[in-house]
C-alpha positions in Angstrom: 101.6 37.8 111.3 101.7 39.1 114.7 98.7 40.3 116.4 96.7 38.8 113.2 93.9 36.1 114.0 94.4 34.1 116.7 92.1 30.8 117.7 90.7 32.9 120.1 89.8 36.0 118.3 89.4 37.5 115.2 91.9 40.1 114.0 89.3 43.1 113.8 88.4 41.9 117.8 91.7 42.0 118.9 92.0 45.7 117.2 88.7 46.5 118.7 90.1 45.3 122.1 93.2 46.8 122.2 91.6 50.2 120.8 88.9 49.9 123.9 92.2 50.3 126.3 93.8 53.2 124.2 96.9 50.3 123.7 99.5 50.3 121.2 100.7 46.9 120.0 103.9 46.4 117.7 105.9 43.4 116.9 110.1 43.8 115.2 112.4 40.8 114.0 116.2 41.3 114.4 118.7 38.5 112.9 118.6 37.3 117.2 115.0 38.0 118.3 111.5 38.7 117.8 109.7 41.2 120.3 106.0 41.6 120.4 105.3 44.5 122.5 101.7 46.3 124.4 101.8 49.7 125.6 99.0 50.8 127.8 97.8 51.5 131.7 98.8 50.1 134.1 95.3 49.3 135.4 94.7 47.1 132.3 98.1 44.9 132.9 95.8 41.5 132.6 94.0 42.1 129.7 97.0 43.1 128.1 98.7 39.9 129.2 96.4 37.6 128.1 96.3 39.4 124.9 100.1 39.4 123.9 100.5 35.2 125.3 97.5 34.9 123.1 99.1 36.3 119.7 102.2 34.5 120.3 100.9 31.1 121.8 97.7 30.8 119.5 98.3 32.2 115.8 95.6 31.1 113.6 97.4 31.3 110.3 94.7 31.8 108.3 95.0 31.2 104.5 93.7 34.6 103.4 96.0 36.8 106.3 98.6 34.6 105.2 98.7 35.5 101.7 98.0 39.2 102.3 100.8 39.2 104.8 102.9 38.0 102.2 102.5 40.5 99.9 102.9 42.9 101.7 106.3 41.4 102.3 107.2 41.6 99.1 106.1 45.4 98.9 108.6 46.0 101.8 111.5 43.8 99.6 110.7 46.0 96.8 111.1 49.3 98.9 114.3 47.7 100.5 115.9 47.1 97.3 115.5 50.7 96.4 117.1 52.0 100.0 120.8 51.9 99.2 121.6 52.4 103.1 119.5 49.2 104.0 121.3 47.6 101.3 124.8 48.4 102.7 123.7 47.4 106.1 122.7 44.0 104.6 125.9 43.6 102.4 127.5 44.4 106.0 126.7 41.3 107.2 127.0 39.1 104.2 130.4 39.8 103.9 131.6 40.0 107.3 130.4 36.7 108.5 129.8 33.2 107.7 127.5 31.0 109.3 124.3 32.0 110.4 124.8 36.2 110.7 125.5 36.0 107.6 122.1 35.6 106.4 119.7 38.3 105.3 117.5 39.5 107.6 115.1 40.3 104.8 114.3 37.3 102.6 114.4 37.1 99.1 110.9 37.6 96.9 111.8 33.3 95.9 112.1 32.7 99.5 108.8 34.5 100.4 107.4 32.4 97.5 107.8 29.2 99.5 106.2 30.5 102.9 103.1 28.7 103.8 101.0 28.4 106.8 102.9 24.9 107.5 106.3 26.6 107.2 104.8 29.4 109.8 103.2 26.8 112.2 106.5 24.4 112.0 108.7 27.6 113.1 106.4 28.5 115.9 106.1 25.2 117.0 110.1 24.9 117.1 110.8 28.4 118.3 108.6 29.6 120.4 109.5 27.4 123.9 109.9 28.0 127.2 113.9 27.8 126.8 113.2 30.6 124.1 111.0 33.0 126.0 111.5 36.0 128.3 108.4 37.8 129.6 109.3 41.6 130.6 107.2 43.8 131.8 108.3 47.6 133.2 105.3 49.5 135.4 103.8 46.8 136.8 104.3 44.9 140.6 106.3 41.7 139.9 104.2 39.6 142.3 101.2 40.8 140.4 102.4 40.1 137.2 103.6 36.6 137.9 99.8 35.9 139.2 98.5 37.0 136.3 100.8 35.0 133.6 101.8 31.4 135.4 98.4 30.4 134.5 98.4 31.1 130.6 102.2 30.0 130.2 102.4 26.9 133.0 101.5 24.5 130.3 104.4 25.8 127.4 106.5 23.6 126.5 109.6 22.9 128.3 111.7 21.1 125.5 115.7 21.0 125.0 116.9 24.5 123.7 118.4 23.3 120.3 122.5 24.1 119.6 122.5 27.9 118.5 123.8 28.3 114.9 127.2 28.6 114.4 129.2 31.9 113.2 132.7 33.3 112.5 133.6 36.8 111.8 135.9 37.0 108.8 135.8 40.2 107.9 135.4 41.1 103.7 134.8 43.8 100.9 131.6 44.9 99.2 131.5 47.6 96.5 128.3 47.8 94.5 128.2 49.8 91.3 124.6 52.0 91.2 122.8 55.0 88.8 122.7 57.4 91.4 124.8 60.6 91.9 125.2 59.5 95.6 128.1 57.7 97.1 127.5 55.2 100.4 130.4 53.9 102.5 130.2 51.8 106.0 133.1 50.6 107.9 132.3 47.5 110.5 133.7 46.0 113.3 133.7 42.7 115.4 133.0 43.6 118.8 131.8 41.3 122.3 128.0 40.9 121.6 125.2 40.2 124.3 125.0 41.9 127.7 127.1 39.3 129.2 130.2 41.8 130.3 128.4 44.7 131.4 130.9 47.2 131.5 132.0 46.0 127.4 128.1 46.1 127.3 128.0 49.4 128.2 130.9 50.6 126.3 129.7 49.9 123.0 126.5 51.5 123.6 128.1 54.6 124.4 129.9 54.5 121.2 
């Protein structure tokens, strides 16, 4: 639902907006973050500003882009569950963890079933906080960029970060049997996450 509808703007005016600029807007989910990004000049650093806060602050979750959203969700289910790589990736973590990386990153089609724009507006509201947040910005004076965002993110709210889900590594076996002439093997290991320790930081990104 990112860059869809907001209260402010329709979703063919925010296209028509960020077209006018010669922008690039893109939005990823990861089992640990969500990232909307905007790519364009420098020079139009504000309008660009005002338009990411707005698509992540003000969602309009409307019924219609909500449904079509959610189809096309279960197209990309359907086109994962036919990807035997994304499939061992997945099994990857089901096995290797309990707790909370243990779950899929890509929901079941019953789970998508039970999405609504009250389930979409509850996570927002929970989520998306001030102790949740990080603005980054590369190209772009610091002193400038402050003066343009303090005044459309001074009023976010500024509630207790909840307790962060809890996992273990355990480690585990998955074999799958599938009709295809094509064998798939991963091996994976537990290693220091987050870019706490630099040097480990940097260690496993060489590898």
């Amino acid at each position: 639902m990112a860059f869809k509808s907001t209260v402010n703007r329709t979703h063919l005016q925010l296209v028509r907006e960020v077209e006018a600029i010669g922008g690039n807007v893109s939005a990823s989910a990861s089992r640990e973050q969500m990232s909307y990004t905007y790519d364009a000049l420098k020079s139009y650093t504000p309008e660009m500003v005002e338009v990411l806060i707005d698509s992540v602050r003000n969602p309009a979750f409307l019924d219609w882009e909500v449904k079509e959203q959610l189809q096309n969700i279960k197209s990309e289910i359907a086109d994962v569950s036919a990807n035997p790589q994304g499939l061992l990736l997945e099994a990857l973590h089901s096995v290797g963890y309990s707790g909370a990386l243990a779950k899929p990153l890509m929901a079941s089609e019953s789970a998508v079933n039970r999405l609504d724009v009250s389930s979409l507006e509850e996570f927002v509201a929970e989520h998306y906080t001030a102790p949740r947040m990080v603005l980054a910005a590369s190209g772009v004076d610091h002193d400038a960029l402050i003066s343009v965002v303090e005044p459309l993110l001074s009023d976010l709210p500024c509630v207790k970060r909840p307790e962060e889900p809890k996992y273990v590594y355990v480690g585990g076996d998955y074999r799958c049997q599938a009709d295809s002439p094509n064998t798939y093997i991963a091996l994976a290991f537990e290693v220091p996450g987050g870019w706490n320790q630099e040097k480990t930081a940097m260690v496993v990104t060489v590898l």
